[in-house]
Residue, then its C-alpha position, 0 to 999 in steps of 0.5 A: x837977185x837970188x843972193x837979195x831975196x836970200x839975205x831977206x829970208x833970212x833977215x825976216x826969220x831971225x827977227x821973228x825968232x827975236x821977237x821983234x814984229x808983235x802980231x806974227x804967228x807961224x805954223x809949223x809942218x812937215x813939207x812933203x818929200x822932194x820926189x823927181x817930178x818930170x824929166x824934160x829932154x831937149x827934142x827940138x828947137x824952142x817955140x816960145x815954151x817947152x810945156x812937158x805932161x802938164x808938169x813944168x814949163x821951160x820959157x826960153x827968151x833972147x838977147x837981141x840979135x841971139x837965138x837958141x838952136x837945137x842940135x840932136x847931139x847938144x840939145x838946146x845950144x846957141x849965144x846970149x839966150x835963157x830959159x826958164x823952168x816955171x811949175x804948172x798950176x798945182x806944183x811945187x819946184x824945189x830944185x832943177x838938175x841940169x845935163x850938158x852933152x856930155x851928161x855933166x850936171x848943175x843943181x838949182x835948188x832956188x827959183x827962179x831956175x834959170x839956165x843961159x848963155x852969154x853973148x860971148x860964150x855958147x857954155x850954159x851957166x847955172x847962177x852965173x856958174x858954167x856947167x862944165x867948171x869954165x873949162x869950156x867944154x860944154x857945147x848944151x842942155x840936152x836935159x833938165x830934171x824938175x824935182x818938187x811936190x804936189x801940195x795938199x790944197x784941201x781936205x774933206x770928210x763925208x760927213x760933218x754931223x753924226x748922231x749915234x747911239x751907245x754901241x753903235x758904228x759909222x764910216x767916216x771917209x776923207x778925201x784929200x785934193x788933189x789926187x796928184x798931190x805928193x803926200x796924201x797921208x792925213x791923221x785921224x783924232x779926236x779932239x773932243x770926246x775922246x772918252x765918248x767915240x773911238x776910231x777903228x780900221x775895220x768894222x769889227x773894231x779890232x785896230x784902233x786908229x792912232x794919231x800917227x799919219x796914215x794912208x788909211x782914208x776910211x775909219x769907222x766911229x764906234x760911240x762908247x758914251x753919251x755926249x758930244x765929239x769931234x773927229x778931226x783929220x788933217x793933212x800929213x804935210x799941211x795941218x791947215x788943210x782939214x776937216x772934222x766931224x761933230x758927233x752926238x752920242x745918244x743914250x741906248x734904245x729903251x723899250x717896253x713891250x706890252x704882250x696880251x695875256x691872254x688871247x681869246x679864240x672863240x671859234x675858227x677865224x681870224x681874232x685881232x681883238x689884241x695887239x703887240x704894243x710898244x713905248x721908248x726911245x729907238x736910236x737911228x738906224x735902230x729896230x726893235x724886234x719882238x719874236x714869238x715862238x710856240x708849238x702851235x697846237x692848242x691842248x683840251x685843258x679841262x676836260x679828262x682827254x687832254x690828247x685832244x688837241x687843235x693847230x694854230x697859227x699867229x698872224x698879222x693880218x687874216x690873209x696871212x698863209x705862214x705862221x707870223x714869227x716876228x714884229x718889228x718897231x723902227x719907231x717908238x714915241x711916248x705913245x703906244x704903238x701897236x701892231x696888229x697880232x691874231x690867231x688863226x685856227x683849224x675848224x675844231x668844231x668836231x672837237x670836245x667842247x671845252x678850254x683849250x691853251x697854249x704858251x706862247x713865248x715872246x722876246x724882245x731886242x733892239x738891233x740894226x735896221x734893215x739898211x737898204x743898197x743905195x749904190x753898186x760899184x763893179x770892177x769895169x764898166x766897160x771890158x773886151x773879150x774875145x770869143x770862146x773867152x771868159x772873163x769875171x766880174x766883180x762887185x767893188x763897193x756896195x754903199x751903204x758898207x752896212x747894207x743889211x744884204x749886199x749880193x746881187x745877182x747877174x743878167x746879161x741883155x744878150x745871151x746870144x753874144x755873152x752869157x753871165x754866170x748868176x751867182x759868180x759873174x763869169x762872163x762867156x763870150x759867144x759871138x762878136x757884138x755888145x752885150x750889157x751885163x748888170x748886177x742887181x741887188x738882191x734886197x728888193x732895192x732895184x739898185x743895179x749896176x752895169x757893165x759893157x761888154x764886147x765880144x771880138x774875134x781875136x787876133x791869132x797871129x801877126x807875121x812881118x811880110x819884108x823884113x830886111x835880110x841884110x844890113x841896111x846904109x844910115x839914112x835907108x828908108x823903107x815901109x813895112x808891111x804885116x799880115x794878120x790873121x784871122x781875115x775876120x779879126x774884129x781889129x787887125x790894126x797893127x802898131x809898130x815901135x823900135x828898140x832903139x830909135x837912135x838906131x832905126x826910128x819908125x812911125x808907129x802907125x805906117x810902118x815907115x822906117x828910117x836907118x838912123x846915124x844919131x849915135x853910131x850904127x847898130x841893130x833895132x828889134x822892130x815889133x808889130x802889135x796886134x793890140x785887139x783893140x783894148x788896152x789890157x796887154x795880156x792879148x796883144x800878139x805881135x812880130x819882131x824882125x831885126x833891121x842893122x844899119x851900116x855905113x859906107x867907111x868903117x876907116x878913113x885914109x889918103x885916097x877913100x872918096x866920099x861921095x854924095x850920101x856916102x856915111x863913115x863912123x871909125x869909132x874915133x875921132x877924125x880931125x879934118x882940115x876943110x875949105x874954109x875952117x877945121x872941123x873934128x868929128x868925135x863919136x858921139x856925134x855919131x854917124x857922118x854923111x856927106x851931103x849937098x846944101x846951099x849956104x845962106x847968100x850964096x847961089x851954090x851948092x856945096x859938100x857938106x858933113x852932116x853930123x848925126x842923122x838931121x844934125x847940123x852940119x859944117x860950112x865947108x865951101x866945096x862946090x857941087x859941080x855937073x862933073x863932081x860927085x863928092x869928095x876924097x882926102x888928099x893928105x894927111x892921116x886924120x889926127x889933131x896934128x896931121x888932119x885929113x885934107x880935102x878935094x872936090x872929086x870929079x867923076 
């Protein structure tokens, strides 16, 4: 089926390219890069599917009467069965590596992927092909490496209309879907307009963007010219994932600022009879700001004592207690608006009588409006800290990214377990207990911001209360213990791991252990962690202690008796001729043991070698009785030519 879906590709690309179907169009991109998506290692037997991290699923189907079987030292093994290896929602396959048991490989870079087994032969094939080259020697699949790409499904901007005056600035974000996929670069252009907006990396408008793919999610649009644009980006990999952005530039704020030309004070008070008006056109996000400045002082001017001299001050309202500095216009229309300008004097009522004046200056400009926070971020929302420690928080975003001020100041609701440096936001943890820290925007807006904080006692010490001091026999079993101090730790659970399960395994939350045979025997550093109760590693304390696994026979020769449980590992392999059928152990079938198992249709018992630690084990027919104990070889000297035979041993 994968040659005839091939030969149509083909046949279907060469008759566009001929010409030869009217009415068809292509649109070319680059694909994403293959990268290893997930790894799927045989762990055990096949349910109906083996779903790995959401990634890739192996579905594994049977032929009549066949089934596949798991073998700790094969994987996935058996007669006449198939499995599958299928993308999950959001994924691209482009190719599947599959390893044999004897870390062989067979590439599949077409789907379906498909690895099986014939009813005759138990060698998995890849596209009819055995792994091993036919030599029959491939016993499994104990892996499969799943290479592909997350594809871009969409592409957003923040806004889709701007409108801008001359000179003015705007951020644009994009965001692209999903946040998994594999290339997640967009280009940036600008497809109309170009003469009228350009695109910059930075607010100061020092990198120009260029049409170049980039990682750069964020650009800000400065607006050059009056007139129209739009601003496009679009994914790296797929064009037709995009999304633009229509922008009006307007024409630059025009103003006219009428100042009276003279203000009359007639007596000490309050005199409004004139005002600072203004006509034009403000641009969004624009104000207009007229400033005044003058000595304050009032000098007798038609009198011979010119040293006489009164205070004043501008205001805009009667009750004003400062001198009034500057007015502001973030509208202006046709019409004039007009704001209210008074003078307020000293009482000069023991002054001369007289004309007394003063120059007052007054300029005019338009700049941004005061853009009020509408949103904080911290670096956490949630942190855990242990008592006597601190730790720093920190502002991450502040929107909008032209807030006019964008510090905050700290506060925490309970002091009595954590206190917050206002101004740096260095946390102090003071006692076990929870404490909200929030950081508020200084600009009058109430916008806040929070953090959770916990306070722990820590844990100072972990200590390994029965480690083993000698080696231990392949398939010993036992439980550690730890003690953790304080006595008054906030959390004293401990979690348990292996350095090498295939020697000793351990459940990571009961301590219980087991010496394991799977690839030989050898030592495992056991480690047990205090994690505190959070996820930052940096304050995890932890123990180790080392278990070693041995067995019972190192060599095997004519006499040795090996009886229930007893284990042998020579590093070589042994050849055996048994009851019913030959069997070799190889090393990498790891540790033996003989056991005691019933056989399916049979009331006995019989001696048995497990391979490995829970492998399977061969069907041997000797035995078990009340006077025997086990085994011992009678003859031979364990090679292919001269197998080892055996003997039911009788206690």
């Amino acid at each position: 089926m994968k040659m005839n879906r091939r030969f149509l590709s083909i046949l279907l690309s060469l008759v566009m390219v001929l010409g030869l179907m009217p009415g068809m169009g292509l649109t070319a991109y680059a694909a994403p890069t293959e990268e290893l998506l997930t790894t799927i290692t045989a762990t055990g037997k096949e349910q109906a599917s083996y779903s790995v991290a959401n990634v890739a699923t192996v579905s594994f189907s049977n032929l009549p009467n066949y089934s596949s079987l798991y073998n700790a030292n094969w994987g996935w093994w058996g007669y006449g069965w198939t499995a599958t290896v299928t993308p999950a929602n959001g994924y691209t396959i482009t190719k599947c590596v599959f390893y044999d048991d004897a870390n062989r490989k067979a590439t599949d870079s077409e789907a379906p992927f498909v690895v099986e087994t014939t009813e005759e032969d138990k060698t998995p094939r890849i596209n009819g092909t055995p792994i091993d080259g036919g030599n029959n020697q491939s016993k499994g699949i104990k892996k499969i490496e799943v290479y592909g790409y997350v594809p871009v499904t969409g592409v957003e901007l923040s806004q889709s209309e701007v409108s801008l005056g001359v000179g003015d600035l705007e951020m644009l974000t994009a965001t692209v879907s999903p946040e998994y996929a594999t290339d997640k670069n967009v280009k940036w252009s600008v497809t109309d307009g170009a003469d009228k907006v350009k695109l910059y990396s930075d607010a100061t408008c020092t990198t120009e963007i260029s049409t170049a793919a980039t990682d750069a999610m964020t650009v800000y649009v400065k607006a050059e010219a009056e007139g129209s644009a739009t601003i496009k980006v679009e994914s790296n990999s797929d064009s037709t994932k995009s999304a633009t952005c229509a922008v009006t530039v307007t024409p630059l704020s025009t103003y006219t600022v009428t100042i009276p030309a003279m203000l009359d004070v007639n007596n000490a008070g309050w005199n409004a009879t004139n005002g600072i008006s203004a006509t034009g056109t403000l641009n969004s996000g624009k104000k207009l700001t007229v400033t005044a400045s003058s000595d304050g002082e009032f000098a007798l001017v038609n009198q011979s004592d010119s040293t006489q001299k009164v205070s004043y001050k501008l205001s805009a309202t009667s009750t004003d207690t400062e001198a009034t500095t500057s007015w502001e216009f973030t509208e202006l229309s046709d019409t004039a608006t007009t704001k209210p300008m008074g003078i307020i004097v000293d009482d000069y009522s023991s002054k001369p009588a007289g004309t007394y004046q003063d120059t007052v200056t007054f300029t005019a400009a338009v700049g941004d409006a005061r853009m009020s926070v509408t949103g904080i971020e911290l670096n956490k929302t949630t942190t855990t800290i242990g008592v006597g420690s601190t730790e720093t928080l920190s502002v991450e975003n502040v929107t909008p990214y032209n807030a006019t001020d964008k510090s905050v100041t700290w506060s925490s609701d309970n002091t009595d377990v954590a206190t917050v440096n206002a101004t740096t936001g260095e946390v102090t943890a003071v006692a076990a207990g929870k404490a909200t820290i929030t950081a508020t925007a200084n600009d009058g807006s109430g916008v806040t911001a929070t953090c959770t904080v916990t306070v722990i006692i820590p844990v100072t010490s972990v200590t390994i209360n029965n480690a083993p001091t000698e080696a231990l026999f392949v398939n010993s079993t036992g439980t550690l213990t730890a003690s953790v101090l304080p006595n008054n730790a906030t959390d004293k659970t401990v979690t348990w791991s292996s350095s090498d399960s295939d020697y000793v395994s351990i459940n990571a939350e009961t301590g219980e252990y087991e010496v394991k045979g799977t690839k030989g025997y050898g030592s495992a550093t056991i480690t047990a962690t205090a994690t505190n109760g959070t996820e930052d590693t940096s304050d995890d304390v932890s123990a180790t202690c080392t278990i070693t696994g041995k067995v019972t026979y190192t060599s095997l020769s004519v006499g040795t008796v090996l009886r229930t449980g007893d284990t042998f590992y020579t590093g070589n392999t042994v050849y055996f001729q048994g009851s019913s059928n030959n069997t070799s152990f190889i090393t990498s079938n790891g540790v033996i043991t003989i056991i005691e198992a019933e056989k399916t249709g049979y009331n006995n018992k019989y001696y048995q070698c497990q391979r490995g630690s829970n492998g399977a084990y061969t069907n041997w027919s000797y035995v078990v009785k009340d006077n025997t104990d086990g085994l011992y070889i009678t003859g031979g000297s364990g090679t292919s030519q001269d197998r080892f035979t055996l003997a039911v041993h009788t206690k």
